[in-house]
N, C-alpha and C positions, 0 to 999 in steps of 0.2 A: 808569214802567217803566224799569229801567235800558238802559245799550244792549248789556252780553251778551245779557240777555233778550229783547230787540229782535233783537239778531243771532240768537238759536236759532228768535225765531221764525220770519222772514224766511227765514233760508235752510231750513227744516224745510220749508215751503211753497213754494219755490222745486224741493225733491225731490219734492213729490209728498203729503206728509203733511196729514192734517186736524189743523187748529189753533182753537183756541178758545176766546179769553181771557176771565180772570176777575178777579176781585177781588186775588186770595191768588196768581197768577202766571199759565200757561197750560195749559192741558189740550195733549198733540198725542200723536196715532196715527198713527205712521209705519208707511210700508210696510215688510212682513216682512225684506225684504232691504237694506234702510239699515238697519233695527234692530238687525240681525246684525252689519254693516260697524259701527256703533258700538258694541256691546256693552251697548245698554242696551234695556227694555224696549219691545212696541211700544207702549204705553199708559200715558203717565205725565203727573202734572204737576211742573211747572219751574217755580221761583221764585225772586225777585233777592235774598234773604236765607233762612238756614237755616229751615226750617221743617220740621216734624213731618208725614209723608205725602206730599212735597213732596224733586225730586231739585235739590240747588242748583246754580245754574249762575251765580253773581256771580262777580267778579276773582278768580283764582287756585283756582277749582273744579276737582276734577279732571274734571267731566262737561264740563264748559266746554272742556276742554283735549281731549275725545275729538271734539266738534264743529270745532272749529278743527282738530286734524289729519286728520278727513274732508274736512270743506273744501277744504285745502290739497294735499290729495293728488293731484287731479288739475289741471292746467294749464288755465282757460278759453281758449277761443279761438272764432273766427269765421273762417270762407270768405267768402271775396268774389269777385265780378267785376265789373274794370272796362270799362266800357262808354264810349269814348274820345269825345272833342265830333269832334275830326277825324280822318279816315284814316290810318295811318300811310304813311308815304313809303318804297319802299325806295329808291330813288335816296340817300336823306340817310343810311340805315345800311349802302350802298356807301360812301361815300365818305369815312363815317367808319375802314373799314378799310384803304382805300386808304392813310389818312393813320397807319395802326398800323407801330407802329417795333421791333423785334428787334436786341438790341443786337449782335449776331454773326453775324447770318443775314438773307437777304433772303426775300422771299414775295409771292406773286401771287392775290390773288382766286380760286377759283374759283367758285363758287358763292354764292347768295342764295336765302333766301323766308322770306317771311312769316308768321310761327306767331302760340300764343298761350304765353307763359311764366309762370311760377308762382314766386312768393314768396314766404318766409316771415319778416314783420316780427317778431322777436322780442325779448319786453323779458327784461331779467337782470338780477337783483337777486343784487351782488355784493359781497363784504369783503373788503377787504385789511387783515391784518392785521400790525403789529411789533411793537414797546414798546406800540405804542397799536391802535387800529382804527379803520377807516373802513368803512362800508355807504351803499349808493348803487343806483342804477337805469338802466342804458342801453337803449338801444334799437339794434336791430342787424337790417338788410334783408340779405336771401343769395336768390341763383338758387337753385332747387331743382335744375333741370338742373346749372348750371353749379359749385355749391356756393362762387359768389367773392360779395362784400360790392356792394350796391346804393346807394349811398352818396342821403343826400336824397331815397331812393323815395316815404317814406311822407308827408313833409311836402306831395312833388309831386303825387302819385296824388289829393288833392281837389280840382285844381285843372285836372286833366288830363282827368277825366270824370265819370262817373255810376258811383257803388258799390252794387249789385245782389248780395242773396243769391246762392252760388253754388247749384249744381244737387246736385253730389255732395260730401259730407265728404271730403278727401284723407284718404287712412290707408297705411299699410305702410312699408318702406324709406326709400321718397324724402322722408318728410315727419318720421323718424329721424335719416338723411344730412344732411338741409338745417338741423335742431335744433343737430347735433351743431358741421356748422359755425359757427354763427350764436356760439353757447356757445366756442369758438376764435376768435372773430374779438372778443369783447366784452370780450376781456380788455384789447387795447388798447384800446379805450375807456374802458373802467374807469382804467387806471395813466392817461390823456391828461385824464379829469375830476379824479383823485387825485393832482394834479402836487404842488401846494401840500401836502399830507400825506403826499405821499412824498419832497419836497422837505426836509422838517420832521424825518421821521425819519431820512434822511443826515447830517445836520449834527447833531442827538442823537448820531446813533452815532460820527462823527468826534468829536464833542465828550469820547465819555467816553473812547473811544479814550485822547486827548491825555492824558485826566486819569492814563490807568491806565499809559501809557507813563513820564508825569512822576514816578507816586507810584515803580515799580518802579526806575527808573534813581535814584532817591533811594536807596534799600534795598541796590544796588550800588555808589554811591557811598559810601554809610558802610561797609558792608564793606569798600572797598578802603582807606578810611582806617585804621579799625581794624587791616589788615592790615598799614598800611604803619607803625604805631606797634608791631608785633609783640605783641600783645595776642591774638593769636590762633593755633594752631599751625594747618601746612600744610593737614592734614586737615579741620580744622573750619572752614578759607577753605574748602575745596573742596565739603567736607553742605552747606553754606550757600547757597552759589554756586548747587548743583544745587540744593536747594529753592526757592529763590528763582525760578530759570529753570522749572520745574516748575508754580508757582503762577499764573506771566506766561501758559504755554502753557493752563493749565485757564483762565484768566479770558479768554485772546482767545479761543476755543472760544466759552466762553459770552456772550459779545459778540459773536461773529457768528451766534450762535443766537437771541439775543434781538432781533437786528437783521436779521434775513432776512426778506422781504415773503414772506407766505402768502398764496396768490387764493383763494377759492372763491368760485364761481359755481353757480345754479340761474336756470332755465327758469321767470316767473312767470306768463307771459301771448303771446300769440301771434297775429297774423290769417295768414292765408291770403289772398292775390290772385294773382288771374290777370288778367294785362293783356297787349296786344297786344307784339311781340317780333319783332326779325329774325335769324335766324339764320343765321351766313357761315360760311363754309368755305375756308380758307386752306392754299395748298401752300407749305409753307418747305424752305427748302433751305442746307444748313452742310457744308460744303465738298463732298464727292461722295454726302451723304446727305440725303433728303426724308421727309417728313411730314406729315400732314393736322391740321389746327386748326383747332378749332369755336371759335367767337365767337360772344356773345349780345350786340344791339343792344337798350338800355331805349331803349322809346319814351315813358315817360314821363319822367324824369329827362335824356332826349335824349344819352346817353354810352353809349360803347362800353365791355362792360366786361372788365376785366384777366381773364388764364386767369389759374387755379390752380398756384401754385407743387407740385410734383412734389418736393419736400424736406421744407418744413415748413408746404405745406397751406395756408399763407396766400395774400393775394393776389399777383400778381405783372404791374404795372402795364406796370414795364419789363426785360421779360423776356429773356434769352438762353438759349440751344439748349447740349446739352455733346455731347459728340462721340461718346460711347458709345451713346447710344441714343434723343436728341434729345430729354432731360427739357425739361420750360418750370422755366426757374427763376427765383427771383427776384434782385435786388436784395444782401439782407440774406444769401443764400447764397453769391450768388457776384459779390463787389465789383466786380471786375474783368473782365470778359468774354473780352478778346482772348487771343487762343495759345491753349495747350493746358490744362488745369486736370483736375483731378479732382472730378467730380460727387459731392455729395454723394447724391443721391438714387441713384447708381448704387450708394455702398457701403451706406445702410441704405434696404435696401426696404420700401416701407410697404404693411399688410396691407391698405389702402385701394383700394389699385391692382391688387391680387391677387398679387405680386410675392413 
């Protein structure tokens, strides 16, 4: 049996379908409504080469290719709960906040307790694409609450306790929200695994760069000789000149078209955990204005983790306050902290925040 036919069986009966193989391929009666989602009969048989009364499904079938994108359509995933060996401490996720740093503004504790938090481990199967392509697979941990990056959750979380079916499937918003981040957050991973191929396509495109720089400055250098041997009148230096500078501008165009990195990213696979969690409460203060900030303590990975940058969504490990209306920002928005500066997040408001 080949292994398309292997795969239509397996996952037929995986939905739900009666399967029952023969000689000459398989018989299966799938239920009414997969039969309709694929478009084919609900009582057929399948087999690994053309045959006569028989729907084929080997390499390159188009029934093969209606199975494969049933399949794929929807994302597997599992719930979990972790069931911890020891108590968590909140003593150890005070004092990790105590030790939290604001690059512009100070802050005080107020508040602690102990929850139970939710994440969503999510793998992404991603291309970058230039001159060439590269496709790859990361894995990317995000709070659901907090929608920032969990860094080592999942590697931690087997070591940290017992993983027990959860009780309820998460569905709605939060488990969209925390996707959405996760998919934003995997792109750097992606370019951080695709150094070496995007290292590769830099030095391609410098490389033809040089060449096309070399060939046209050749092209202007005989014209100016020709010119200067009077072989050519004023005018036809000049069509020439302009054509030439014309052709330079369509082909660096098209070099940096041919040279620009494309991401795209999809959602292939997904867990759901719920593990124990502290959650703090921080009053900051920048110059005569305050603010309340929630903080999440992973108690399995044992780190405090960074808010959400309020610009561009990502994390923001070491954050500063801006004076308009005390965004958390990050790093990569605003280099510099000290004085006065202009918030990015205050001129383009994101519809995330309701702003």
């Amino acid at each position: 049996m080949s292994t398309p036919l292997s795969f239509v069986r397996a996952w037929s009966e995986h939905r739900g379908a009666v399967v029952e193989a023969g000689q000459e391929g398989v018989e299966i009666l799938q239920p009414a409504e997969l039969a309709t989602a694929l478009g084919l009969p609900e009582h057929a048989r399948y087999a690994e080469q053309p045959t006569p009364g028989a729907l084929w499904v080997g390499y390159g079938a188009p029934t093969l290719e209606r199975f494969l994108q049933e399949a794929t359509r929807h994302v597997p995933w599992a719930a979990l709960t972790l069931e911890p060996h020891s108590a968590p401490r909140e003593a150890t996720a005070r004092a990790a906040a105590e030790r939290f740093v604001l690059r512009n503004a100070v802050h005080e504790l107020e508040g602690s307790r102990l929850s139970t938090g939710a994440r969503l481990v999510a793998y992404v199967r991603y291309s970058l694409s230039t001159d060439d392509r590269r496709d790859g697979l990361v894995e990317e941990t995000v709070s659901v609450s907090q929608r920032v990056s969990v860094p080592g959750f999942w590697r931690a979380a087997g070591g940290s306790g017992a993983l027990r079916p959860a009780v309820a499937r998460p569905a709605g918003a939060a488990l969209e929200q925390a996707a959405r981040a996760a998919l934003l957050r995997a792109e750097a991973s992606a370019r951080a695994q695709s150094r070496a191929f995007l290292e590769g396509s830099a030095r391609r495109q410098e490389r033809d760069l040089r060449r096309m720089e070399e060939y046209f400055h050749g092209l202007r250098a005989e014209l100016d000789k020709r010119a200067r041997r009077g072989k050519l009148a004023a005018e036809d230096i000049a069509l020439k000149a302009g054509a030439i500078e014309r052709e330079r501008a369509g082909k660096l165009q098209e070099l940096k078209e041919r040279g620009q990195v494309r991401y795209e990213a999809a959602l292939v696979a997904a867990v759901w955990l719920e593990a124990p969690v502290a959650e703090l409460t921080l009053r900051a203060r920048r110059r005569k204005a305050e603010c309340s900030l929630t903080l999440e303590y992973d108690f399995v990975t044992l780190h405090l983790l960074a808010p959400v940058c309020a610009a561009c969504g990502l994390d923001a490990p070491q954050p500063a306050l801006c004076d308009e209306r005390l965004h958390v920002l990050c790093v990569a928005c605003v280099p510099r902290a000290e004085g006065r500066w202009s918030c990015p997040a205050c001129r383009e408001p994101r519809a995330d925040r309701g702003e």
